[in-house]
ROVEX-452445 format. One record per residue: z, y, x of N, C-alpha, C in turn. Coordinates in steps of 0.02 Angstrom, whole numbers. Each point is the difference from the previous one (the first is absolute). Layout:
<atoms>
+--------+--------+--------+--------+--------+--------+--------+--------+--------+
:   n.zz :   n.yy :   n.xx :  ca.zz :  ca.yy :  ca.xx :   c.zz :   c.yy :   c.xx :
+--------+--------+--------+--------+--------+--------+--------+--------+--------+
:      Z :      Y :      X :      Z :      Y :      X :      Z :      Y :      X :
...
+--------+--------+--------+--------+--------+--------+--------+--------+--------+
</atoms>
This chain:
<atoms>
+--------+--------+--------+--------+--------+--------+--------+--------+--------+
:   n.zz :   n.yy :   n.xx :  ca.zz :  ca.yy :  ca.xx :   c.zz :   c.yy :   c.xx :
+--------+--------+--------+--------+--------+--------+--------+--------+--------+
:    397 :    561 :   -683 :     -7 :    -57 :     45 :     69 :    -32 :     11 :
:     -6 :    -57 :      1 :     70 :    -63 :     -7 :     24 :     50 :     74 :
:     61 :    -32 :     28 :     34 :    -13 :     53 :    -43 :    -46 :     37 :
:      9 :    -67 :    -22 :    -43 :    -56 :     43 :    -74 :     31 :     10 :
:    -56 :     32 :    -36 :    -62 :      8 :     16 :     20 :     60 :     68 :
:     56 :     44 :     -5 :     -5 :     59 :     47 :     11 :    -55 :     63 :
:     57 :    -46 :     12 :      8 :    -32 :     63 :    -68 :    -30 :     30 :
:    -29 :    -24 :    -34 :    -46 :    -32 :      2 :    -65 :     26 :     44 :
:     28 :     78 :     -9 :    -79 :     38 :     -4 :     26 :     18 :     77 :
:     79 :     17 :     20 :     16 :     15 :     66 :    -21 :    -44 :     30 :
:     27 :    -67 :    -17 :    -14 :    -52 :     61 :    -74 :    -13 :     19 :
:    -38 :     13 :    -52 :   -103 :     -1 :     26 :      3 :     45 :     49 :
:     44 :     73 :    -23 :    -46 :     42 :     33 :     43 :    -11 :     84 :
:     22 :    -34 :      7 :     37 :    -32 :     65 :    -50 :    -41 :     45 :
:    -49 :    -22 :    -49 :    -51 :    -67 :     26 :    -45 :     19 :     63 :
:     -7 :      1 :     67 :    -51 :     43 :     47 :    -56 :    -21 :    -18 :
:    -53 :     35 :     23 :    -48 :     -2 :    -12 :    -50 :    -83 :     35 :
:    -36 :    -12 :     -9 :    -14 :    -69 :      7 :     65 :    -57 :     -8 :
:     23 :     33 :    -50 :     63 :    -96 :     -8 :      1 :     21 :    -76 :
:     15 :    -59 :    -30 :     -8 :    -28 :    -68 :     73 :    -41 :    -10 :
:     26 :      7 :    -58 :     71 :    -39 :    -29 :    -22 :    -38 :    -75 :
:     33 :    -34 :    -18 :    -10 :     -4 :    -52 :     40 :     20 :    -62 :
:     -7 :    -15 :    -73 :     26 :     30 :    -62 :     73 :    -55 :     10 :
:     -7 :    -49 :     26 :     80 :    -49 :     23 :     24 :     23 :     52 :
:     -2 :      7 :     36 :     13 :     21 :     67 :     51 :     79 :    -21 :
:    -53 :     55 :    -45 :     46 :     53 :     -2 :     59 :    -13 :    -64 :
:    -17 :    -64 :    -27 :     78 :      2 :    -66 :     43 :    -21 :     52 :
:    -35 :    -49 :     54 :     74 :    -49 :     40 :     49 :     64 :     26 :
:    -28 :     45 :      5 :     10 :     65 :     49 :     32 :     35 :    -49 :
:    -11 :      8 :    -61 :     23 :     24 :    -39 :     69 :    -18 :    -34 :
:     34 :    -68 :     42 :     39 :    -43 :    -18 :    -14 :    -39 :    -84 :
:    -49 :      2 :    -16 :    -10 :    -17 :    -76 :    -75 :    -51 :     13 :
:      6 :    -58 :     40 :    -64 :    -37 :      9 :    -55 :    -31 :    -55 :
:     43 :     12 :    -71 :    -19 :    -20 :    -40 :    -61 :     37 :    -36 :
:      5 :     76 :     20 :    -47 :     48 :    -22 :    -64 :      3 :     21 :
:    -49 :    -36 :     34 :    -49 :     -2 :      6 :    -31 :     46 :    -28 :
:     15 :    -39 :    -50 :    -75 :     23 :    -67 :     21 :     79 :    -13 :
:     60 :     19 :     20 :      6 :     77 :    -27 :     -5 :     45 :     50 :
:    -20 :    -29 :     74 :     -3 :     29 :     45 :    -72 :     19 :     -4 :
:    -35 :    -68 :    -34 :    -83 :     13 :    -20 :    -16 :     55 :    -68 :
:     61 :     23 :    -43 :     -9 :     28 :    -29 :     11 :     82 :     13 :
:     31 :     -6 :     59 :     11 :     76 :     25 :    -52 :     27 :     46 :
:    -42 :    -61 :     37 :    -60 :     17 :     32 :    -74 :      8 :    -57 :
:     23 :    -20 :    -45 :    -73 :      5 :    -35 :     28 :     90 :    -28 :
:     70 :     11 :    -17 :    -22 :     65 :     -8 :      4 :     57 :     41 :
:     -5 :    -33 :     61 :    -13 :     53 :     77 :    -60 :     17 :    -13 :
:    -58 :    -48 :      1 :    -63 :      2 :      4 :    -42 :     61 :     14 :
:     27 :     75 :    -27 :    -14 :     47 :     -7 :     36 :     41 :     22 :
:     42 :    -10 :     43 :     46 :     43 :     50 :    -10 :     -8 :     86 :
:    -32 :     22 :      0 :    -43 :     17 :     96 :     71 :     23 :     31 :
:     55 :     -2 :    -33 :     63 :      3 :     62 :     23 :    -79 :      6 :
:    -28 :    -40 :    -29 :     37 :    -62 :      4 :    -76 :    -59 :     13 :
:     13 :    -37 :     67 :    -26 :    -40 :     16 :    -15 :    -72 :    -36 :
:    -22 :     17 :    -56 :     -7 :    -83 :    -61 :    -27 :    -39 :     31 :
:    -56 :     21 :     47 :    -37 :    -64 :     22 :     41 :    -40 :     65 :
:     30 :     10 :     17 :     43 :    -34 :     28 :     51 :    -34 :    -15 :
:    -19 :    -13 :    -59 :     28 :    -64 :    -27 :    -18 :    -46 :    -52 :
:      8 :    -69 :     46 :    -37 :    -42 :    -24 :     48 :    -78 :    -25 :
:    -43 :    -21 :    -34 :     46 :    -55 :    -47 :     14 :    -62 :     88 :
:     24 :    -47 :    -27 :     32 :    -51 :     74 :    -23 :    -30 :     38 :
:    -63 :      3 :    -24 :    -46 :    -72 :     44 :    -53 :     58 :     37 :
:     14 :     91 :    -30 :    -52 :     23 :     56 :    -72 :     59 :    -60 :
:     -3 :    -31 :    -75 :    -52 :     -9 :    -35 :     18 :     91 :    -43 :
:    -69 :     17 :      2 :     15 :     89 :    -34 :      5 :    -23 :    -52 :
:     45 :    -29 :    -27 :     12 :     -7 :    -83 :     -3 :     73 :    -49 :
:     10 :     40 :     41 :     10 :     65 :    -28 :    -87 :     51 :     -9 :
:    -35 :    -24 :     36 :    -45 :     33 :     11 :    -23 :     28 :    -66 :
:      1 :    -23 :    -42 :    -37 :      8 :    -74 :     51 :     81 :    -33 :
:     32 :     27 :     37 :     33 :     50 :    -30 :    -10 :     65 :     47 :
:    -31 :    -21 :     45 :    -63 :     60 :     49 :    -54 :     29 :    -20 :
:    -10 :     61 :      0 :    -81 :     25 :    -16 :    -45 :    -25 :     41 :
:    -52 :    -23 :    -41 :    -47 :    -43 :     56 :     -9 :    -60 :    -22 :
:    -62 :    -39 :     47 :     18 :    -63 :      3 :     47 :    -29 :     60 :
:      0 :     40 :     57 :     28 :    -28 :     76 :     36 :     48 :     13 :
:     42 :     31 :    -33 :     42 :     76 :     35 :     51 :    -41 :     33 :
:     32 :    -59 :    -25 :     62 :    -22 :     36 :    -16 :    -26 :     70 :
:    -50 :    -55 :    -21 :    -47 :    -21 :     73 :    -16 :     31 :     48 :
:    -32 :     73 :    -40 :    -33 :     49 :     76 :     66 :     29 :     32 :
:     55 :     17 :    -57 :     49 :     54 :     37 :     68 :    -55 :     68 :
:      0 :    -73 :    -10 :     11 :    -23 :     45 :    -51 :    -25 :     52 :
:    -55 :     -7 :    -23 :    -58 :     -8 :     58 :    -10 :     31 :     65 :
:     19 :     85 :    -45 :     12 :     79 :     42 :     63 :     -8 :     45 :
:     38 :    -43 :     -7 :     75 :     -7 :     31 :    -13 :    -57 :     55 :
:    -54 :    -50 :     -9 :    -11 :    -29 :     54 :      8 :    -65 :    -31 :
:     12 :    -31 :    -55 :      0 :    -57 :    -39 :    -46 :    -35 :    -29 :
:     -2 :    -74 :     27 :    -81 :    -18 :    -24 :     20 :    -41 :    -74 :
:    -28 :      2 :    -29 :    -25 :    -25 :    -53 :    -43 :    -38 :    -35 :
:     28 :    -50 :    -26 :    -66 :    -61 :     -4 :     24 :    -27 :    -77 :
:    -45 :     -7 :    -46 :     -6 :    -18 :    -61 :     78 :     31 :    -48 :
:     -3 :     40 :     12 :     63 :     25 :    -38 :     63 :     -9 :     55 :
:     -4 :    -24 :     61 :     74 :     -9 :     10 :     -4 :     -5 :     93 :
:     54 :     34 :      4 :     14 :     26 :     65 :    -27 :    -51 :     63 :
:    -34 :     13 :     57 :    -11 :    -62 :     29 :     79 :     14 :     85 :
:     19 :    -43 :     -4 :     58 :      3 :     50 :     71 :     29 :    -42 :
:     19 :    -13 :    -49 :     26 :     25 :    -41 :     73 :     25 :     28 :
:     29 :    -64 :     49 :     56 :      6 :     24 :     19 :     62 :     47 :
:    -76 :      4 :     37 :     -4 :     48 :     72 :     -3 :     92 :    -27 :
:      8 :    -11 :    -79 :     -6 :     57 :    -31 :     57 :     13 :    -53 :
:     40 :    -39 :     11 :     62 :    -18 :    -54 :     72 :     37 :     17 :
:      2 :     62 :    -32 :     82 :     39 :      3 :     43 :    -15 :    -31 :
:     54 :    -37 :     28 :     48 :     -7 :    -34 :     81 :     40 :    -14 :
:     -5 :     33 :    -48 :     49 :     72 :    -15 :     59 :    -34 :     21 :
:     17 :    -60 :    -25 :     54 :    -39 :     33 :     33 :     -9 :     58 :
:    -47 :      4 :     51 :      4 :    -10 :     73 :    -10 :     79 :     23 :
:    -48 :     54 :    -21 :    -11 :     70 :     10 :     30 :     44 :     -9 :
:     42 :    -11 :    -65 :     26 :     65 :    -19 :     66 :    -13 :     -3 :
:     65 :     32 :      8 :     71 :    -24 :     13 :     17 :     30 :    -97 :
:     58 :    -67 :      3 :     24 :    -33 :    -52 :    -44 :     57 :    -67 :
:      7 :    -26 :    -66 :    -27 :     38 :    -39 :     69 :     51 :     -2 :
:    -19 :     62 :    -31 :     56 :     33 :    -42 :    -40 :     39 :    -32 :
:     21 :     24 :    -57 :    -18 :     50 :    -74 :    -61 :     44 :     26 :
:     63 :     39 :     53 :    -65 :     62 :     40 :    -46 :    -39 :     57 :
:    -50 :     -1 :    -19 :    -38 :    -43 :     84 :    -14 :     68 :     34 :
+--------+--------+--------+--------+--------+--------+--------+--------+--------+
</atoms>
């Protein structure tokens, strides 16, 4: 596993329970804002690690972009549903009132989180 996928996997498992960040949100945090897409590539291979909170994170506007890498049809849906998050056509409803930002939460990045 890269360096970047291990940071990646600390800062989810940072996420409380009913709040959601997104795959931008944790590169901005990551000081590397540009990584999106590899932040999405370190959550698709969480998928199968029950120590790390995947479903709690979601692409920017709110939407389980990720869902399709869950067993199931609704595992991502039900397991924030269970957290108290409503859900409406794929995408978070109140998105903001559910929105963690590692930026503002977690003090400055460094190597070891």
């Amino acid at each position: 596993m890269s360096e970047f996928f291990s940071n990646v996997y600390k800062v989810v498992k940072k996420i409380p329970e009913g709040k959601v960040t997104s795959y931008g949100a944790i590169a901005c945090y990551l000081a590397s804002p540009q990584s999106s897409r590899m932040v999405g590539w370190a959550m698709n291979a969480a998928h199968n690690n029950t120590d790390i909170p995947a479903h709690r994170v979601v692409n920017r506007v709110g939407l389980l972009t990720g869902k399709h890498h869950f067993p199931g049809i609704s595992l991502m849906q039900q397991l924030l549903e269970n957290e108290g998050i409503t859900i409406n056509n794929d995408q978070i409803v109140h998105f903001q009132d559910h929105f963690w930002d590692p930026v503002k939460e977690l003090p400055p990045f460094e190597i070891d989180l």
